[in-house]
N, C-alpha and C positions, 0 to 999 in steps of 0.2 A: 187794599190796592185798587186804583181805579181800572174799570175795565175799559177794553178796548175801546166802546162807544165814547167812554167819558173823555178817554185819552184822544181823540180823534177834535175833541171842543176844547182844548185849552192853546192858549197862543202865551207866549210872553213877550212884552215888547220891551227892549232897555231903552234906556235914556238918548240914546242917539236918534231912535225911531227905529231899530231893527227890526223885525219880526223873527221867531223861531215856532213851529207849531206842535203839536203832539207830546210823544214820547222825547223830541230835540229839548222841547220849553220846558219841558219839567224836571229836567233832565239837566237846563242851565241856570234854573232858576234859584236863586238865594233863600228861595219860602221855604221853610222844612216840609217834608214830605204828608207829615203828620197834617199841617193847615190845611196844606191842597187836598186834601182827603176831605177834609171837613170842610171846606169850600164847597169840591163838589157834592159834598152828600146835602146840601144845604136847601130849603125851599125858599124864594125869594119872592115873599108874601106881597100884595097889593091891600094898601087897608090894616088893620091892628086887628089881631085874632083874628084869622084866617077869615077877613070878611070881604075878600076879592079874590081874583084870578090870583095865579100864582107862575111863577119862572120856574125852571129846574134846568142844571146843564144838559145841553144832546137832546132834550124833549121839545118839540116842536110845541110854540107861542099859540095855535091854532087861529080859528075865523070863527065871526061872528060875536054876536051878545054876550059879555060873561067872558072873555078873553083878552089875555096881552092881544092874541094880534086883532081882534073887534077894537082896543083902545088906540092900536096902531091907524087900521084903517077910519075910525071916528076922528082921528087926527089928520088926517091925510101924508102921514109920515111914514117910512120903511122904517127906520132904526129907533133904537132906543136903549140906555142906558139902566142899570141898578146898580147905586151908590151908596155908599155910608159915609159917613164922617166920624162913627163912632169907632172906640177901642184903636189908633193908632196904631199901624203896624202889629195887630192884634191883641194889642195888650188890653188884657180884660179886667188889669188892677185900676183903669182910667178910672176918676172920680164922672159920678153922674151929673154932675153940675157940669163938668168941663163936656161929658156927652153931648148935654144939652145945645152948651152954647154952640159945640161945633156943627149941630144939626142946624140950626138957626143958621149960624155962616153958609153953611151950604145953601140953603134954602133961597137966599138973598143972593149969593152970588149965579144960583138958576137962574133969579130973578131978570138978569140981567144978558140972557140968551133971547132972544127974539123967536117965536115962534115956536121955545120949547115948550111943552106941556106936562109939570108934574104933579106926579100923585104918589103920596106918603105910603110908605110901607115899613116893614120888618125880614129881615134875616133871620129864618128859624130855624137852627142845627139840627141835628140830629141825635145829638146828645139832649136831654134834658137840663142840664147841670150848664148849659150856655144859653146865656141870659137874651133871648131877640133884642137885634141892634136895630134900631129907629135906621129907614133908609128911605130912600126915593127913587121911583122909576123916573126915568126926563125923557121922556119924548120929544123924537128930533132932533136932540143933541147930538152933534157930531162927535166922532170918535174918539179926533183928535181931541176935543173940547170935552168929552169924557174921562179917556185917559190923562189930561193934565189937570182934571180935578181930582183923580182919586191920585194923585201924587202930591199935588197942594195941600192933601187932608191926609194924608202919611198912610195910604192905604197899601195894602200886598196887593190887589186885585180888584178889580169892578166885573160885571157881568156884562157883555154887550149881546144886541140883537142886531143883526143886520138884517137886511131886506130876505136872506136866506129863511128869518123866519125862527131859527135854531139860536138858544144864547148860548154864547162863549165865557169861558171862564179868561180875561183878561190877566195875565199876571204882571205884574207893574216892577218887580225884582227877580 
């Protein structure tokens, strides 16, 4: 069960734009309990094989060299986004060819943010026996422009950073 700190970082926003935050959003949210668990226990690696900074919910991004927020401020940007396009709505029976291409789409459709800045990474569980999903941080992507990509690529949830500095666990259902 998430603890307090964690429960304090999750928001879910539905389809109209509502927001619910805490113990409300998880509480209304359609993701089985079981994900959000594994959501939050999740590292949200920068680079393949932990060869970058890394995100975790409720853990502050930090300053300087060697950090999300040193990548934040070399960008001159407050927020920032961690996305996947892999596994659908978590389903982990996706073929890896479809993984691919949907990384690809994503990748191409950042393309087409002005200003944003991405850099390739992985989602790495907590569990061993969960395969890391190919993702990307996007720097300076708006929230908005966030959250309606990780609903265009069938996702439960993104990570977002606000200028707070602290990622949120987004839940999209």
């Amino acid at each position: 069960m998430a603890d307090n700190e964690h429960i304090l970082h999750i928001v879910l926003v539905t389809e109209s734009g509502d927001q619910t935050t805490g113990k409300a959003a998880r509480a209304a949210s359609s993701i089985p309990g079981d994900l959000i668990e594994a959501y939050l226990g999740t590292t949200y690696q920068l680079g393949m094989g932990h060869a970058g900074p890394s995100l975790r919910i409720g853990e502050p991004v930090g300053t300087g060299p060697g950090t999300v927020g040193g990548l934040l401020a070399d960008a001159d940007a407050t927020c920032a986004a961690f996305i996947t396009a892999w596994n659908p709505h978590s389903d982990v029976e996706t073929a890896d060819a479809e993984n691919e291409a949907s990384h690809a789409r994503l990748l191409n459709r950042l393309a087409g943010f002005p200003g944003v800045t991405v850099h390739e990474g992985e989602g790495v569980g907590e569990n061993p026996n969960w395969v890391p999903e190919r993702s990307v941080l996007a720097i300076g992507l708006a929230s908005s422009d966030a959250i309606s990509l990780g609903r265009e690529f069938r996702q439960n949830a993104i990570v977002w950073v606000s200028d707070a500095g602290i990622p949120e666990l987004v839940l999209l259902g």
